[in-house]
Chimera marker file (.cmm) of the C-alpha trace (Angstrom):
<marker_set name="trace">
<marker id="1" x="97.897" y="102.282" z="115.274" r="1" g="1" b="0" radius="0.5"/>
<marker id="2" x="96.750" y="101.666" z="111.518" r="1" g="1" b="0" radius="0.5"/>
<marker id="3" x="94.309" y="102.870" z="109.400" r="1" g="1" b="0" radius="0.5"/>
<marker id="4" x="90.318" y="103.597" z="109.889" r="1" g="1" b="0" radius="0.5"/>
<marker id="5" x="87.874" y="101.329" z="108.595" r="1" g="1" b="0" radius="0.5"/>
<marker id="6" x="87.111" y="103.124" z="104.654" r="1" g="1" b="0" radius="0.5"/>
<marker id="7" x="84.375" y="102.225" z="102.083" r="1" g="1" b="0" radius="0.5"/>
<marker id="8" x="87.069" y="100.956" z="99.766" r="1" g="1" b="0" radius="0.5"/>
<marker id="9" x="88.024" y="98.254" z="102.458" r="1" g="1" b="0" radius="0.5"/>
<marker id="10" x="84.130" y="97.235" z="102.468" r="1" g="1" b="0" radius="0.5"/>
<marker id="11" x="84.305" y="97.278" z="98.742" r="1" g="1" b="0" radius="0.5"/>
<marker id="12" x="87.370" y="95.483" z="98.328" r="1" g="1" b="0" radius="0.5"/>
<marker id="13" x="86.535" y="92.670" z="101.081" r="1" g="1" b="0" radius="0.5"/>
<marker id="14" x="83.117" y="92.879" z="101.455" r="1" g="1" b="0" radius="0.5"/>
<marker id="15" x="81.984" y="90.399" z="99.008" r="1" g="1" b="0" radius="0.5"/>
<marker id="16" x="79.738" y="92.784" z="97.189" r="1" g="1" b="0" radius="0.5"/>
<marker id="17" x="79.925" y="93.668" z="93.505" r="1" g="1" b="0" radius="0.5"/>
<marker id="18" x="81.111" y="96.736" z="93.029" r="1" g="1" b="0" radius="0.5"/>
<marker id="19" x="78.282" y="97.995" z="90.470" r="1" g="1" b="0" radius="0.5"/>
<marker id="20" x="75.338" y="97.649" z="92.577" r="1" g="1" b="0" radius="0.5"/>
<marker id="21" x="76.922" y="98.560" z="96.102" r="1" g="1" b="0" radius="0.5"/>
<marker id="22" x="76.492" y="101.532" z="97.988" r="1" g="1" b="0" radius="0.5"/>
<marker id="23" x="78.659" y="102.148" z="101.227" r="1" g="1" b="0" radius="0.5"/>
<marker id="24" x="76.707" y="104.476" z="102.805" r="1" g="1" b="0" radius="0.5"/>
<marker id="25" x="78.614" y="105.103" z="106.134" r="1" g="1" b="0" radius="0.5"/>
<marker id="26" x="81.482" y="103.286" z="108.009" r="1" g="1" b="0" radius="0.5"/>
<marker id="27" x="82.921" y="104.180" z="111.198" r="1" g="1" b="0" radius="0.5"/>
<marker id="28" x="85.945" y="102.294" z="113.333" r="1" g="1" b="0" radius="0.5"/>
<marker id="29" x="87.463" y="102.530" z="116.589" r="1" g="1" b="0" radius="0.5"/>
<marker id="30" x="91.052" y="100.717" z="117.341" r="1" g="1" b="0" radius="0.5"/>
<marker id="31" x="90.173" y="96.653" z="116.072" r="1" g="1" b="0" radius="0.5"/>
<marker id="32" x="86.034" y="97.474" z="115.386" r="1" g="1" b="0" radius="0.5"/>
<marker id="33" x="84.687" y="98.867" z="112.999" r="1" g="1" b="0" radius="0.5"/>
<marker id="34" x="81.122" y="99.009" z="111.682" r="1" g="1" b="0" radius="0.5"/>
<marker id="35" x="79.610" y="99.734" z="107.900" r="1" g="1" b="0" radius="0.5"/>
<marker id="36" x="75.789" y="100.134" z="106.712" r="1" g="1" b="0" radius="0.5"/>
<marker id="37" x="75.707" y="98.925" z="103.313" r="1" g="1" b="0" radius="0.5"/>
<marker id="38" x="73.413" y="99.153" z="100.261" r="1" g="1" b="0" radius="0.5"/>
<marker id="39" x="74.014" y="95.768" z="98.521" r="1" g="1" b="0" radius="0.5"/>
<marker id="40" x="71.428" y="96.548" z="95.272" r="1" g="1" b="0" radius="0.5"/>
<marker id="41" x="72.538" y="100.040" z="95.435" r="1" g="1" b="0" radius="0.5"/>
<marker id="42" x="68.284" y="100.837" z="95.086" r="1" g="1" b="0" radius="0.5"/>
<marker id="43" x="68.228" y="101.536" z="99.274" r="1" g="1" b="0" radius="0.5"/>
<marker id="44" x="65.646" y="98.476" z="99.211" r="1" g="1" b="0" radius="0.5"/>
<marker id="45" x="67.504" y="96.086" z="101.481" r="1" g="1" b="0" radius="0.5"/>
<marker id="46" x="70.319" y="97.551" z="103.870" r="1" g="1" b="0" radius="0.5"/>
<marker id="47" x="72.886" y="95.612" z="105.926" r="1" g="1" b="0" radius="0.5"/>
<marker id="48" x="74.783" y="96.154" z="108.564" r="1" g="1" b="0" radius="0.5"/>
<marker id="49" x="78.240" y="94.491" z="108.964" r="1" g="1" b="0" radius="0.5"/>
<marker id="50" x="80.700" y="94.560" z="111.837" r="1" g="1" b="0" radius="0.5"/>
<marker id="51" x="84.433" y="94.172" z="110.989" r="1" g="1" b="0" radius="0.5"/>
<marker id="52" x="87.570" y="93.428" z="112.423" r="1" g="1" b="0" radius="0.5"/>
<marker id="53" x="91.424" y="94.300" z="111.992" r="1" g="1" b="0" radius="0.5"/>
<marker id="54" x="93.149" y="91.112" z="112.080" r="1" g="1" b="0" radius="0.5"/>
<marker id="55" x="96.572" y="90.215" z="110.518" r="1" g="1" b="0" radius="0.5"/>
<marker id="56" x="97.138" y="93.866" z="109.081" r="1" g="1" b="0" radius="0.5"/>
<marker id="57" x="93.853" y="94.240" z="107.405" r="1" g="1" b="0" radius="0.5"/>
<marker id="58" x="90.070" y="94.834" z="107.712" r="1" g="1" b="0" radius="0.5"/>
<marker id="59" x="88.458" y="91.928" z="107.691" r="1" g="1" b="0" radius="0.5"/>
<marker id="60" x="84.490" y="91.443" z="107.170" r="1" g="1" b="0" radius="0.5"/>
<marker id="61" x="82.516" y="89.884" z="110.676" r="1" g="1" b="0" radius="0.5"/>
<marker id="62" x="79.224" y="89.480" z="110.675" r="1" g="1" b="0" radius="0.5"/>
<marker id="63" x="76.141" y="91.187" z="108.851" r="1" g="1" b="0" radius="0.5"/>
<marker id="64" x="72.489" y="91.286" z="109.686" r="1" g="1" b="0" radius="0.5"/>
<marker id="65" x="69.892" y="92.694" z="107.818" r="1" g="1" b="0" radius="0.5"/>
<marker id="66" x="68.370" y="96.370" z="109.031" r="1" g="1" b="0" radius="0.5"/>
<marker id="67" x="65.609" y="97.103" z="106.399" r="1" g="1" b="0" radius="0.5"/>
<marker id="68" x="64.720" y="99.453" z="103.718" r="1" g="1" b="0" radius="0.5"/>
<marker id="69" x="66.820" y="103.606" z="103.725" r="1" g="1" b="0" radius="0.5"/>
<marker id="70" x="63.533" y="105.289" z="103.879" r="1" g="1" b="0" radius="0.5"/>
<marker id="71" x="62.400" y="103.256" z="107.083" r="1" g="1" b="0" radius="0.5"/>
<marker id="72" x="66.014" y="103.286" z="108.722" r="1" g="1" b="0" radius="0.5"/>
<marker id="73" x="65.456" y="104.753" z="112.277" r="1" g="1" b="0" radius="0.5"/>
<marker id="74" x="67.006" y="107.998" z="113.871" r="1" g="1" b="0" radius="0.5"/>
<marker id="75" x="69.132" y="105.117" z="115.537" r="1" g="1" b="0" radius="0.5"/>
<marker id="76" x="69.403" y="101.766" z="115.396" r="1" g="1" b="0" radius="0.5"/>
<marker id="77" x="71.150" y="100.220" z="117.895" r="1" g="1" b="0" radius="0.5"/>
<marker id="78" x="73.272" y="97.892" z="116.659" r="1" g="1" b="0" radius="0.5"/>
<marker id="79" x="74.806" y="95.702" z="119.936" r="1" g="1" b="0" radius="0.5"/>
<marker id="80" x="78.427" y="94.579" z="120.584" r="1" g="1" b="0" radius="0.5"/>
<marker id="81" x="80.960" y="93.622" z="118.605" r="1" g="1" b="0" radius="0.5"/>
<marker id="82" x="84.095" y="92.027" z="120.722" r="1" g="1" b="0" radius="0.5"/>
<marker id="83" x="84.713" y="95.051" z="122.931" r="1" g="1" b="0" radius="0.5"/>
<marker id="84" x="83.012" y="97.603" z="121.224" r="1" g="1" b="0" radius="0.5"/>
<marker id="85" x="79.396" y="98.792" z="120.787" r="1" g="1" b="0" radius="0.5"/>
<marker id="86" x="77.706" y="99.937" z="117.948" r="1" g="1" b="0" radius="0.5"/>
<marker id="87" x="75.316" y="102.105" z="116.746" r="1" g="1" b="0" radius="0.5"/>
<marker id="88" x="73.822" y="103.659" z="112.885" r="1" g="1" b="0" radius="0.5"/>
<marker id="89" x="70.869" y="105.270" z="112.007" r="1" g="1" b="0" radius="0.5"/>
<marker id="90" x="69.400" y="108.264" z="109.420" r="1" g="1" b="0" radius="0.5"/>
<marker id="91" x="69.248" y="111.254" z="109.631" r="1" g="1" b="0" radius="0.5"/>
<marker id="92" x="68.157" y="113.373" z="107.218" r="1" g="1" b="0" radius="0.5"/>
<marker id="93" x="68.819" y="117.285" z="106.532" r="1" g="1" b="0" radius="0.5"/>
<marker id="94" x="70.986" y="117.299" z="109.349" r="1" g="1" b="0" radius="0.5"/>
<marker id="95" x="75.192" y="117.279" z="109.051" r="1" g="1" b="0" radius="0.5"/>
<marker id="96" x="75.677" y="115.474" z="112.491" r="1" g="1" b="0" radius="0.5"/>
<marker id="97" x="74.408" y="113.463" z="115.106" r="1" g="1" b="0" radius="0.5"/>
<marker id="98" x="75.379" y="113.501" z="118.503" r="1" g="1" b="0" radius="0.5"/>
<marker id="99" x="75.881" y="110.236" z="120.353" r="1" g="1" b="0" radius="0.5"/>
<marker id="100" x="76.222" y="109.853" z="124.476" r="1" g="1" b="0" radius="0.5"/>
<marker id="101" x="78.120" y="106.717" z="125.098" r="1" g="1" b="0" radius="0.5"/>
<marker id="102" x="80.214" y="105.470" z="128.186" r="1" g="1" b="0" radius="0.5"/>
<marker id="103" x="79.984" y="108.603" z="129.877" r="1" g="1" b="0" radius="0.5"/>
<marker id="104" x="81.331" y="110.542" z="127.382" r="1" g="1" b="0" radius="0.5"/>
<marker id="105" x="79.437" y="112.427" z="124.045" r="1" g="1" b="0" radius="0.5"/>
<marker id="106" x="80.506" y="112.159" z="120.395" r="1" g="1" b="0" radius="0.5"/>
<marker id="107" x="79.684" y="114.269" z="117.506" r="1" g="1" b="0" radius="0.5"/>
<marker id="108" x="79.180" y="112.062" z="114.369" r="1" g="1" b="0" radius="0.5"/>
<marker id="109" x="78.981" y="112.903" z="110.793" r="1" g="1" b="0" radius="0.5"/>
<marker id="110" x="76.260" y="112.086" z="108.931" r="1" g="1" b="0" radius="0.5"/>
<marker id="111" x="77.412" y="110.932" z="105.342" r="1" g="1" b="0" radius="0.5"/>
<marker id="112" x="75.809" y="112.256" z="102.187" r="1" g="1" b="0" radius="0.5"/>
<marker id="113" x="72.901" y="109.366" z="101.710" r="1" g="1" b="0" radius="0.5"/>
<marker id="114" x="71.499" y="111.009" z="105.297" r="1" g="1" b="0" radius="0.5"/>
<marker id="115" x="72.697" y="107.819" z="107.268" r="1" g="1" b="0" radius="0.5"/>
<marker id="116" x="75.375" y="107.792" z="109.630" r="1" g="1" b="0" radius="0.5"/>
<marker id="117" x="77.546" y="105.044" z="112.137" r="1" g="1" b="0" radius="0.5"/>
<marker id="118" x="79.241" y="105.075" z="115.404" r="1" g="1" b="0" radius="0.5"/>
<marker id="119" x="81.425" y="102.179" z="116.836" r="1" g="1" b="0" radius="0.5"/>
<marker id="120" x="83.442" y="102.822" z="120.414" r="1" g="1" b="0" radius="0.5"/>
<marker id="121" x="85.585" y="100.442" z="122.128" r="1" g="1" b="0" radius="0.5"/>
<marker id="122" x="84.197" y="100.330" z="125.591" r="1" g="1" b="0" radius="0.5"/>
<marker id="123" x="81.898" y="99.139" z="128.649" r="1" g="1" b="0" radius="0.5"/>
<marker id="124" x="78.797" y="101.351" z="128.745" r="1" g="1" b="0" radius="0.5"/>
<marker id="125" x="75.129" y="100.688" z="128.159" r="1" g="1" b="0" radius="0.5"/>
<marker id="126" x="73.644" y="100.631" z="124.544" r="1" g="1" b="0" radius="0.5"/>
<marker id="127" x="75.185" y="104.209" z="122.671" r="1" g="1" b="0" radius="0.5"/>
<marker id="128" x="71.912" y="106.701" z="122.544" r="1" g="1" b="0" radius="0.5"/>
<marker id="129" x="71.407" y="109.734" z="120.743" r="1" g="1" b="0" radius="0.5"/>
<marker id="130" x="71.004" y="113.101" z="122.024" r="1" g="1" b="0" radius="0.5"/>
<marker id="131" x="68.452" y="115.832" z="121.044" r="1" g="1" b="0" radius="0.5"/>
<link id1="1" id2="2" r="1" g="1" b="0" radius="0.2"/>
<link id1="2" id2="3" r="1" g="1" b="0" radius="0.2"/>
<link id1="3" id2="4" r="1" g="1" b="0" radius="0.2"/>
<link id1="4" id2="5" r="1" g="1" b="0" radius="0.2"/>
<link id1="5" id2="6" r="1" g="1" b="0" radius="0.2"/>
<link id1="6" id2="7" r="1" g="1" b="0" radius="0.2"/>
<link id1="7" id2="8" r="1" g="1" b="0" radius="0.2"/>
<link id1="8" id2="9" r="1" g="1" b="0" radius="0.2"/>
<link id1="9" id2="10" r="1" g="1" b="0" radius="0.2"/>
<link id1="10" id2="11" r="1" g="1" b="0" radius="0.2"/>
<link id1="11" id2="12" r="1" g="1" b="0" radius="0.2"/>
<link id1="12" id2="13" r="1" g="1" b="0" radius="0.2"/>
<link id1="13" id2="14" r="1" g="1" b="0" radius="0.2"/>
<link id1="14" id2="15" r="1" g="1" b="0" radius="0.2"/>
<link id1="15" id2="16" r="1" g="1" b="0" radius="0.2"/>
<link id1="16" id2="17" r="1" g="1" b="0" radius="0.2"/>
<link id1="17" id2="18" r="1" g="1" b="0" radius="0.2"/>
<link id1="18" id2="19" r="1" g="1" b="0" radius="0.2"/>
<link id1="19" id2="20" r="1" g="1" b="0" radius="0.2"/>
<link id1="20" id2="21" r="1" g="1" b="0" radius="0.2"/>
<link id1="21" id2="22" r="1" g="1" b="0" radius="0.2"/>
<link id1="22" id2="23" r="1" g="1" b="0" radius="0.2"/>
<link id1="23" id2="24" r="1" g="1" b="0" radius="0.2"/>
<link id1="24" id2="25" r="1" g="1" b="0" radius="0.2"/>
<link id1="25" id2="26" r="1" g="1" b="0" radius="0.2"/>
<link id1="26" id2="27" r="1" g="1" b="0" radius="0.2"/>
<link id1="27" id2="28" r="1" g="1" b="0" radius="0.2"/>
<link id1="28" id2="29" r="1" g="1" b="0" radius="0.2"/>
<link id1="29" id2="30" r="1" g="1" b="0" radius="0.2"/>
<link id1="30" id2="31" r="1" g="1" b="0" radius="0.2"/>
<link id1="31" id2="32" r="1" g="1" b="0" radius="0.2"/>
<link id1="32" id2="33" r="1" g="1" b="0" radius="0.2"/>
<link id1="33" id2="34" r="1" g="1" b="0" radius="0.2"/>
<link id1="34" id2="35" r="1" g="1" b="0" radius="0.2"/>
<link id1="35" id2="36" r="1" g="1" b="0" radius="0.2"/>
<link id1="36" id2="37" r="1" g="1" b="0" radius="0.2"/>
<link id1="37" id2="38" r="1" g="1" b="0" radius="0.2"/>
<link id1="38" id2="39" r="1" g="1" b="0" radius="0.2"/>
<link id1="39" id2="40" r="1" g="1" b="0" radius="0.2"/>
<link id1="40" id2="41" r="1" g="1" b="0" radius="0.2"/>
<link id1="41" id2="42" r="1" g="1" b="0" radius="0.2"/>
<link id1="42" id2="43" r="1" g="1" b="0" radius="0.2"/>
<link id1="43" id2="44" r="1" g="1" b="0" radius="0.2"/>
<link id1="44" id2="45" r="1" g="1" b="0" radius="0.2"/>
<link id1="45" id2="46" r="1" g="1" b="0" radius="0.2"/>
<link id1="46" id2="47" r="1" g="1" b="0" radius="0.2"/>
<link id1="47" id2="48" r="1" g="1" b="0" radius="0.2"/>
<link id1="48" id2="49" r="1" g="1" b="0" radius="0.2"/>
<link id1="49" id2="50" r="1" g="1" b="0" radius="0.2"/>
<link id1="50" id2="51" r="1" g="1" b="0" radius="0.2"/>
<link id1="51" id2="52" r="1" g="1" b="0" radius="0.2"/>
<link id1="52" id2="53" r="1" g="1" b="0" radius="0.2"/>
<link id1="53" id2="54" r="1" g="1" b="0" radius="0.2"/>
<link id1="54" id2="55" r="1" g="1" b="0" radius="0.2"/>
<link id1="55" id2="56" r="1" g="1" b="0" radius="0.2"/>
<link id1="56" id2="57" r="1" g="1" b="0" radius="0.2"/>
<link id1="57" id2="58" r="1" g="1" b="0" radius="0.2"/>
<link id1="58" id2="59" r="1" g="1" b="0" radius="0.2"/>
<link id1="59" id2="60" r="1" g="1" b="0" radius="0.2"/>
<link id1="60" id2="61" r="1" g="1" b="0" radius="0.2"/>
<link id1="61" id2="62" r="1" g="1" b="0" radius="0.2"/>
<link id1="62" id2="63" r="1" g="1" b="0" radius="0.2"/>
<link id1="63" id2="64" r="1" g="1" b="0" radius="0.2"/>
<link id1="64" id2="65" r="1" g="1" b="0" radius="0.2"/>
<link id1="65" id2="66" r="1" g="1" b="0" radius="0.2"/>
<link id1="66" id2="67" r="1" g="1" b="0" radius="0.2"/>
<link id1="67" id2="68" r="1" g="1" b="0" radius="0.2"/>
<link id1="68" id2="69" r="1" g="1" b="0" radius="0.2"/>
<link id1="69" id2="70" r="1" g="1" b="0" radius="0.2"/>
<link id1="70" id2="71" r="1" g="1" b="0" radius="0.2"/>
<link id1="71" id2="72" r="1" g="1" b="0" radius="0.2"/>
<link id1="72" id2="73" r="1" g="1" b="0" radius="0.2"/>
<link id1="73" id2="74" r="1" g="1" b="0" radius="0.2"/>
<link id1="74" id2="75" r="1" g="1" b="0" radius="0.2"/>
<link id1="75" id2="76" r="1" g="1" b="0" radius="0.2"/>
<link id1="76" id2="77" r="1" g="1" b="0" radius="0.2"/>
<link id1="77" id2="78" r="1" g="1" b="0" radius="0.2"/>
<link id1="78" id2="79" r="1" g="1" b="0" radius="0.2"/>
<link id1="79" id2="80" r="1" g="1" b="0" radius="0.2"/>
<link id1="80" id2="81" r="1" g="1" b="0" radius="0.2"/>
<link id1="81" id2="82" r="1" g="1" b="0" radius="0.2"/>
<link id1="82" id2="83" r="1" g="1" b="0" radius="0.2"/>
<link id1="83" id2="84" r="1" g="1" b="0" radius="0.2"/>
<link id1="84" id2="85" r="1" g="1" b="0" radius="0.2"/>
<link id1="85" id2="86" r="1" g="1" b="0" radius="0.2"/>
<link id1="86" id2="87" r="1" g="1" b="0" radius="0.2"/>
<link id1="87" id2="88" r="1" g="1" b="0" radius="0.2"/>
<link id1="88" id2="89" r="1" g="1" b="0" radius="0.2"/>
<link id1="89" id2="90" r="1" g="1" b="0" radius="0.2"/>
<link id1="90" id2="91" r="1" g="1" b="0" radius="0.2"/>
<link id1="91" id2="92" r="1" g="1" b="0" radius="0.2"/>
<link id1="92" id2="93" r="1" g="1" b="0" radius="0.2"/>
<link id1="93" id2="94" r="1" g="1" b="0" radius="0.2"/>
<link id1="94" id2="95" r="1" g="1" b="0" radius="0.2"/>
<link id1="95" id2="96" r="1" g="1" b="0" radius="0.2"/>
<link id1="96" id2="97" r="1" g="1" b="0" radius="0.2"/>
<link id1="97" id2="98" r="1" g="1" b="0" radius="0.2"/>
<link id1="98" id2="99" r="1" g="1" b="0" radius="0.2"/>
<link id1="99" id2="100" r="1" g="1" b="0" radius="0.2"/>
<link id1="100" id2="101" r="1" g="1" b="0" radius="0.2"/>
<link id1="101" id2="102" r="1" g="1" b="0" radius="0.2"/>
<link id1="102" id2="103" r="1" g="1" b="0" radius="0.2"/>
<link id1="103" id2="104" r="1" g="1" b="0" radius="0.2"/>
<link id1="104" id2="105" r="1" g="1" b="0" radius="0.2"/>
<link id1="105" id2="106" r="1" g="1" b="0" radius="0.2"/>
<link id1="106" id2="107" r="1" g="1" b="0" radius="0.2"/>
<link id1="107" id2="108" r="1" g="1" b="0" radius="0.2"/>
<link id1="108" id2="109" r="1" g="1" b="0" radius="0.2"/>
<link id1="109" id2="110" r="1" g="1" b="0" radius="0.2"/>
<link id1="110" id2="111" r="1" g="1" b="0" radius="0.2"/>
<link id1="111" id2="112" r="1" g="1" b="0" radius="0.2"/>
<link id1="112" id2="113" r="1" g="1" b="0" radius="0.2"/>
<link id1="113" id2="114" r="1" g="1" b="0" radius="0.2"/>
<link id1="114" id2="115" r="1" g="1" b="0" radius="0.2"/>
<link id1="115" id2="116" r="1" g="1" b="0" radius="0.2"/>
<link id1="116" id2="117" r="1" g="1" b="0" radius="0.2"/>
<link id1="117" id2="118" r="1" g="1" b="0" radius="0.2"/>
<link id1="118" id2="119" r="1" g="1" b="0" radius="0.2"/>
<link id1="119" id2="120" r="1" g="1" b="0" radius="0.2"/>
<link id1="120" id2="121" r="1" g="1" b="0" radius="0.2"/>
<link id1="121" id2="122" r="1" g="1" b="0" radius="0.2"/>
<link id1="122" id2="123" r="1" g="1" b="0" radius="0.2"/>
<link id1="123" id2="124" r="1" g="1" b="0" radius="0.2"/>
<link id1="124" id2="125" r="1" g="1" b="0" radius="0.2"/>
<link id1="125" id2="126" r="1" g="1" b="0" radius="0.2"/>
<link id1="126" id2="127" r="1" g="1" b="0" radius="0.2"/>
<link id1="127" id2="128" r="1" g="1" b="0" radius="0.2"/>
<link id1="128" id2="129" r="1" g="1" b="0" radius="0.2"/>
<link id1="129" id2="130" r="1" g="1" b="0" radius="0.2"/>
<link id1="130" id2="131" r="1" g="1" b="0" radius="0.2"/>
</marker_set>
């Protein structure tokens, strides 16, 4: 097995510049992994990038647009990425959220910019969050 997906991987491959970015939360699961970003570092214009491990490193996939931090949803979910779904959202004041996906439930950190990810190898519907 190798490493997790880290914020210094989506610094260091990402393409961003490392003065404005913000990484505010990554997650991974075996190849997947999943990062919301904050390119301007001003929580104005937030992406969300999928990644892969290919050839002994992280490499960056694709990266779609999710909006503004202060208008990021409880969850967002995010879709499929090879064979893994994905999921990120905010959540402020809380220190984890609690996501149901493939039958099973997963308690997921929420990072210190109130926003957290999730990213899980498998073939259930869309990941949800409990209450």
């Amino acid at each position: 097995m190798h490493q997790a997906l880290t914020p210094h991987d989506v610094l260091a491959s990402g393409g961003w510049h490392p003065r404005y970015v913000r990484v505010l939360a990554v997650a991974s699961d075996g190849d997947y992994g999943v990062a919301v970003v904050d390119g301007n570092g001003d929580g104005a214009e937030l992406e969300q990038e999928a990644w892969l491990w290919d050839d002994g490193r992280w490499t960056p996939g694709s990266s779609s647009g999710t909006g503004q931090l202060d208008t990021l949803g409880t969850i967002q979910t995010g879709g499929e990425y090879g064979d893994a779904s994905f999921a990120f959202g905010r959540a402020p004041g809380r220190a984890a959220v609690t996501i149901c996906f493939d039958g099973q439930t997963f308690e997921v950190p929420v990072g210190p910019h109130d926003v957290w990810a999730f990213i899980k190898a498998g073939t259930g519907p869309a990941p949800t969050l409990t209450t």
